[in-house]
N, C-alpha and C positions, 0 to 999 in steps of 0.2 A: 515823139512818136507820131508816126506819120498815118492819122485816120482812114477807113474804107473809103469815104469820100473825096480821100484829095487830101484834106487840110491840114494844118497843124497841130491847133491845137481846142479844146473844150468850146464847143460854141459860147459860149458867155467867157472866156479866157482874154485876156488882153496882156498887151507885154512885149518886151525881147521874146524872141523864140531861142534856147539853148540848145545848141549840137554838139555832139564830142567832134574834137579835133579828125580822130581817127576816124570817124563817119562821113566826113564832109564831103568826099570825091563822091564816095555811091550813091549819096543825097542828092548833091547836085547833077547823078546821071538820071538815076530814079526821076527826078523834080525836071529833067530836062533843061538845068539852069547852066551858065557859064560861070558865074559866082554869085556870091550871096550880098545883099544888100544889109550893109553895116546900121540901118534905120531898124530893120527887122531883126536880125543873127545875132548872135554872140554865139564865139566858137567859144569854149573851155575844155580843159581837161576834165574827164571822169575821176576821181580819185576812185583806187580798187575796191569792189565791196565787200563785205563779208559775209560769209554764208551760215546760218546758223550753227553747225557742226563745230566753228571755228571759237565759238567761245564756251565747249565743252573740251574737259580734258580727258581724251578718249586714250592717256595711257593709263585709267586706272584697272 
């Protein structure tokens, strides 16, 4: 998530930074980047989440 300030991530944070695959283009317009530097990024995939609803059985 990309902070009011600019940044990436938690001021005391250190690390890869992770982006969904599916985010990368906006990211990189948003960020005004040409592409990502494989020292900083790892792209991954999101697995889907689930939303609370989903582990209630709402055909009772």
């Amino acid at each position: 998530m990309i902070k009011r300030n600019g940044d990436d991530r938690h001021w005391a944070g250190s690390g890869i930074i992770m982006i969904d695959r599916s985010a990368v283009d906006e990211y990189l317009k948003y960020r005004g980047l040409t592409k990502l530097k494989d020292s900083k990024y790892a792209i991954i995939d999101i697995i889907e989440t689930k939303q609370p609803i989903d582990f209630y059985d709402v055909s009772e």
